[in-house]
N, C-alpha and C positions, 0 to 999 in steps of 0.2 A: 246482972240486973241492968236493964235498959236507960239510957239516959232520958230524962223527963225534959219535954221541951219548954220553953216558958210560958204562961196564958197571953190567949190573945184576948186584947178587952177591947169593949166596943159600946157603944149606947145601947141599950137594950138587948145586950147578946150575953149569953153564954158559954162557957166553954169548957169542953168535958177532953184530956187527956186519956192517952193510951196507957197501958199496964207493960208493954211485953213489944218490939223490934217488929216494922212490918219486912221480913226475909222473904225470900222467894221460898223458905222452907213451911211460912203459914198455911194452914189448909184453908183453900178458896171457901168463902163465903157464896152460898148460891142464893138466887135469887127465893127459895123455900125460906130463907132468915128472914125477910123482908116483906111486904105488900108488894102486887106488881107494878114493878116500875121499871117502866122502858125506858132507855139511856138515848140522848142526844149529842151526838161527836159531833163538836165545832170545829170545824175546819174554813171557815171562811173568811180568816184572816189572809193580809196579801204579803207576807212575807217581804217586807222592803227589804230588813237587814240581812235574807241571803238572794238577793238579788230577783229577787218575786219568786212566783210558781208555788207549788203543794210542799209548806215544810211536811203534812205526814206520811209526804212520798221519799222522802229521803231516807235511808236507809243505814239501821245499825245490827251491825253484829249477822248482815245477811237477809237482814227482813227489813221493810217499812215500817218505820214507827206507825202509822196507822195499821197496821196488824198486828201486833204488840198491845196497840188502847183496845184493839174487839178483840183478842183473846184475854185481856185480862179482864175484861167485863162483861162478854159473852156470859159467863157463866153467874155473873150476879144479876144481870137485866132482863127483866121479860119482855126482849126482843133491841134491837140499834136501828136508829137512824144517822142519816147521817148531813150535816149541814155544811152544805157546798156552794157557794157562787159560781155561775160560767157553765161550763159543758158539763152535764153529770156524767155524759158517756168517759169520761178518765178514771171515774171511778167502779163504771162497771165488773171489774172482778171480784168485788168486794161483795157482791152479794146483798148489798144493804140500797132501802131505799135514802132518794138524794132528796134534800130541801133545801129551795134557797132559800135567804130571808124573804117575810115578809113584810120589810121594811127597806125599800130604797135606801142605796147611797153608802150600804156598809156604816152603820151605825157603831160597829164593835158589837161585844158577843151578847149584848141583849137581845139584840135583832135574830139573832141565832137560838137563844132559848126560846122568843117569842113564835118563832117560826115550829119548834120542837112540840111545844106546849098547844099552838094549831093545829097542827099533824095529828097530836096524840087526842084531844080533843070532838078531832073527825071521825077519827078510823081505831080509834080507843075508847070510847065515852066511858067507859066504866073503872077506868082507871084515874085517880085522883094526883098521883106524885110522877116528876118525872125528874131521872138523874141527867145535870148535863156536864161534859167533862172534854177539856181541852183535847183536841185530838194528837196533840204535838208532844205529849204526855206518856214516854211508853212505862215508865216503869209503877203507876197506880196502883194503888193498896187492894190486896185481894179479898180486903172485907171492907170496901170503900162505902157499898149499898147498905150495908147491915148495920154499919155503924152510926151510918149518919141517921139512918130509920129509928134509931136504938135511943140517941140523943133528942133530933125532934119531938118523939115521942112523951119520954121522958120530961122535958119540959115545956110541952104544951106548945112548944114553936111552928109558926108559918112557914119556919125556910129553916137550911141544914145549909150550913159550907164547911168547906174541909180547911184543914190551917198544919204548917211545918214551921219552926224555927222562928217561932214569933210572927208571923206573916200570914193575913189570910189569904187565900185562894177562890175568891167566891167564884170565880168562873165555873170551880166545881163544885156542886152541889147537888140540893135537892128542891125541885122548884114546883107549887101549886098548882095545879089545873085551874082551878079554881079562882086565883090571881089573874086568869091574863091579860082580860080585859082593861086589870089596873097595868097592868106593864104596857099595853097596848097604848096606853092613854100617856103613861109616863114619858115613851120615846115619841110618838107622836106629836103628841100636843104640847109637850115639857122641856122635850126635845133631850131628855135625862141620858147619856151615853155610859157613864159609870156607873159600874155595876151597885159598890157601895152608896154611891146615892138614893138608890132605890131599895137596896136590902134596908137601910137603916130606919124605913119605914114600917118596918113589921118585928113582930119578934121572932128573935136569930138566933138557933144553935151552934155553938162553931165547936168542931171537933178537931183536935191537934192528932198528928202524927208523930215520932221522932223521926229523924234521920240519920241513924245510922241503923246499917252499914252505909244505905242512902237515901236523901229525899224523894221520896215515892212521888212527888207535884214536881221532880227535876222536869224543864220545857226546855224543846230546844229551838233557842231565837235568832241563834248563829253559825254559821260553821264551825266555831272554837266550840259549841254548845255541842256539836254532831260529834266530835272529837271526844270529846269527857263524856257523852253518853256510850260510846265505843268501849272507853273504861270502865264506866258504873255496871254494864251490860252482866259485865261479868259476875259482879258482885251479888247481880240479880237471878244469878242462874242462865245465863245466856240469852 
């Protein structure tokens, strides 16, 4: 039986735990469990602590963690983008369209859903929810979409984030179309950079993981992190 992680509490949020270990042996969750919702990979952090450049060009186990976050989401998202500052031509192999923010100055990853939630917006209108998800993140729960849709749902929430080991994750989530305007307004004019500052504005599902065998939101922020995800890789199924 799986170890149950502790709840996360929050003003206004809720939180619904797992039953059952997310293994690499879970069968993936497809985007069929869910409403469509296109996923937004954040990448446009600047990596100070490994000396700048693309952490999800770094490479475990033989592949780029950014190939690792679209295979293991490909298959729950109706369709990826992807949020980049600087050249997108670095990321042309990837096959995904690039967005920078639309917000000057590298705001942190608001700026990055904001950007997401524009996109989807323009060239989606019919689509109401969009998932965004650290792209630094290879090892992600293969029913990451379905659950957090499952919870939202369930209790009438605006917003869905993911949570491990007592800790939320809001960077990952699930985030309104329909809100942007207000987030538009939050960084803009508020100047609001933290994520829970402006989550705590609405009401919030938060849905817990365990972590073992391992934390599915493990990021890597360091090279000591590229190292242990070398290890965990395994655990994951390679």
């Amino acid at each position: 039986m799986s170890r149950m992680n502790p709840p996360v509490t929050s003003a206004r949020a809720t939180t619904v735990t797992n039953s059952f270990p997310a293994t690499s042996s879970d069968a993936p969750a497809t985007s069929r469990d869910a409403p469509a919702t296109p996923g937004v990979l954040l990448a446009g952090g600047l990596a100070r602590r490994m000396g700048g450049g693309d952490k999800p060009m770094r490479t475990i186990g033989g592949r780029t963690i950014l190939e690792r976050v679209i295979a293991r989401l490909r298959p729950q998202c109706d369709g990826l983008i992807l949020n980049a500052n600087g050249d997108p031509a670095r990321f042309a192999g990837f096959g995904l369209p690039v967005i920078p923010d639309s917000v000057e100055d590298f705001p942190g990853p608001l700026a990055g859903i904001l950007a997401g939630l524009d996109w989807t917006a323009a060239n989606r209108p019919e689509v109401a929810w969009v998932l965004s998800a650290a792209a630094d993140c290879p090892f992600l729960p293969r029913d990451l979409v379905a659950r957090l849709h499952a919870a939202r749902a369930e209790d009438d929430a605006q917003l869905a984030v993911a949570a491990s080991d007592g800790q939320s994750h809001p960077v990952i989530g699930l985030w309104s179309v329909a809100l942007r305007e207000e987030l538009r307004r939050a960084l803009v004019v508020e100047d609001i950079r933290k994520i829970d500052r402006w989550t705590a504005r609405y009401r919030l599902a938060t849905v817990t993981w365990p972590t073992t065998p391992l934390d599915p939101f493990f990021n890597a922020n360091t090279m000591d992190d590229i190292a242990e995800a070398e290890r965990l890789a395994a655990l994951d199924g390679g």
